[in-house]
C-alpha positions as CSV (number, residue, x, y, z in Angstrom):
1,X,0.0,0.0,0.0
2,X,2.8,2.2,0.6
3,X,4.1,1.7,-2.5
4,X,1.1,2.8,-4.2
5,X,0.7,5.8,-2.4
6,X,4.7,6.6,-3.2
7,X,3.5,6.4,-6.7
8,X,0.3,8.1,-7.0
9,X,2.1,11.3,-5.1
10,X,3.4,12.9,-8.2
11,X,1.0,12.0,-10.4
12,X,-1.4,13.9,-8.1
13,X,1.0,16.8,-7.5
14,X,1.8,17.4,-11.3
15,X,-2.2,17.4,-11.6
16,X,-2.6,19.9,-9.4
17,X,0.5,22.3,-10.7
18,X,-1.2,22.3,-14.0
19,X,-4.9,21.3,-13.5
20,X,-6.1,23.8,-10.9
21,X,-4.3,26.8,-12.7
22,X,-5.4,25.1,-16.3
23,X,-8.8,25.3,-15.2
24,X,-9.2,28.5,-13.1
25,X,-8.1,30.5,-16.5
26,X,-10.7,28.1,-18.5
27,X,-13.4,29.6,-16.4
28,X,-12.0,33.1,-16.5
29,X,-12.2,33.0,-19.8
30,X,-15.6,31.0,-20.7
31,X,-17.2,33.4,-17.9
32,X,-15.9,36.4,-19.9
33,X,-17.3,34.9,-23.1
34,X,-20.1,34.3,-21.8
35,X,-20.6,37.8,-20.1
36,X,-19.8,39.3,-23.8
37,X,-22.2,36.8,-25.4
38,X,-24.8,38.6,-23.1
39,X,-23.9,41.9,-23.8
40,X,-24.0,41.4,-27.6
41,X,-27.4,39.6,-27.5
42,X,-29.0,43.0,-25.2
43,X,-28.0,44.3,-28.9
44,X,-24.8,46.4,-28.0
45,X,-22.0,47.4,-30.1
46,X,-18.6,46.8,-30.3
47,X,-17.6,50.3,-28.7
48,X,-20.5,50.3,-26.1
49,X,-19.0,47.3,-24.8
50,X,-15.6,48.3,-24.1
51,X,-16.7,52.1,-23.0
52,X,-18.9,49.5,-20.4
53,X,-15.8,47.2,-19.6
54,X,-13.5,50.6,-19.7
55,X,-15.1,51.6,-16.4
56,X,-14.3,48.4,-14.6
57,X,-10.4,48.7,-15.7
58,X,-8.7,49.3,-12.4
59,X,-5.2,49.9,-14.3
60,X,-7.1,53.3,-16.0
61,X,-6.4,55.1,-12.7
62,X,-3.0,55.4,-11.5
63,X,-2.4,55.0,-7.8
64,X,-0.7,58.5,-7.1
65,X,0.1,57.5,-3.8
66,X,1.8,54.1,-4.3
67,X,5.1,55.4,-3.4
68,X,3.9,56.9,0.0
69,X,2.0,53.3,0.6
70,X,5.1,51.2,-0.2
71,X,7.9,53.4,1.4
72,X,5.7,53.6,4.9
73,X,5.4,49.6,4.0
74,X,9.0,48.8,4.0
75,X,10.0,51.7,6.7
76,X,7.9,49.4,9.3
77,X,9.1,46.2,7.8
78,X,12.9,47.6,8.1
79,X,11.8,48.6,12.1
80,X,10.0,45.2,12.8
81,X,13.0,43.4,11.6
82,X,15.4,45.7,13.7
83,X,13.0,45.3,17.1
84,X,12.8,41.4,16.3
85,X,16.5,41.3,15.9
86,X,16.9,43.3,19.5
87,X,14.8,41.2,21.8
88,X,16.4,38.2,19.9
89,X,19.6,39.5,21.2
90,X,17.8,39.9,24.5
91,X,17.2,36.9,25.2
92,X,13.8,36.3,23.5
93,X,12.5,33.7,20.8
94,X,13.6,33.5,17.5
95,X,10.3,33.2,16.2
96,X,9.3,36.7,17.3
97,X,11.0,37.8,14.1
98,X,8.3,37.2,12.1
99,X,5.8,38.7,14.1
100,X,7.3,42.0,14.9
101,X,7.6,42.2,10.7
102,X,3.9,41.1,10.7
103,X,2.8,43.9,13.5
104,X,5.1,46.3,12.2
105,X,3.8,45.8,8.4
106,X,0.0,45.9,10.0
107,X,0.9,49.6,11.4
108,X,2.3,50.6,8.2
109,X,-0.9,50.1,6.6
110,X,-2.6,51.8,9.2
111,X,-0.2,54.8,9.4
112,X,-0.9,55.0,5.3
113,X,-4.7,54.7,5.7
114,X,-4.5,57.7,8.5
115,X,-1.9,59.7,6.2
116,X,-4.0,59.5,2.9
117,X,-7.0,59.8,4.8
118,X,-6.0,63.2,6.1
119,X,-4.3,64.0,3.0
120,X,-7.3,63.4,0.8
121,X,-9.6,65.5,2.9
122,X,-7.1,68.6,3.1
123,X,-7.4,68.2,-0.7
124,X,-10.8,68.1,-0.9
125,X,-11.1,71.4,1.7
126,X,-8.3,72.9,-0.4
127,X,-10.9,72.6,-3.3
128,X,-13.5,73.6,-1.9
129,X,-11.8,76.6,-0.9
130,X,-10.4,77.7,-4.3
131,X,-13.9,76.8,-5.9
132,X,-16.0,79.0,-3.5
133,X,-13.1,82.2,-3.7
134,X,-14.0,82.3,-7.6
């Protein structure tokens, strides 16, 4: 029996490497058909369809603040690292490594929600302001 399971393991593994992905994109793309079938048979054209679709593209908007996001990202990664490291060295477990990177990463999301968030409403005011002074 052992033997058979020895076997069967990378038959199943190669399966699963190539199925699963093999047939995620199958349904991705007989979904999409299928979507499109619809949309042509509710009598659209060509260009209504992709002015419908264009709206849904989430690569037509550039992320302005990316660079803010990622930079606060890897300042709190760099500073979990460099506190896991220290209580290491003082005497603590190794495995609190990977959880100061975790909590540190977790606060440098936060500390880009509360940044944009702020920054975003002193742009809107700031347009408010130059809209109502015209």
């Amino acid at each position: 029996m052992s033997n058979f399971a020895d076997a069967l393991a990378p038959i199943i593994a190669i399966i699963f490497t190539f199925g699963i992905p093999g047939l995620i994109i199958f349904f991705a793309i007989y979904n999409r058909h299928k979507e499109r079938m619809r949309l042509i048979e509710k009598g659209l054209s060509g260009d209504e369809v992709k002015a419908y679709f264009q709206g849904f593209n989430a690569k037509s908007l550039p992320n302005r603040f990316s660079p803010l996001k990622w930079g606060i990202l890897f300042t709190m990664v760099g500073i979990g690292i460099f506190i896991g490291i220290i209580l290491e060295e003082a005497g603590f477990s190794e495995s609190l490594i990977p959880v100061m990177i975790l909590v540190f990463a977790g606060l440098g999301f936060l500390v880009y929600y509360f940044v944009l968030n702020a920054k975003l409403k002193g742009e809107k005011q700031n347009g408010a302001n130059s809209s109502n002074g015209n």
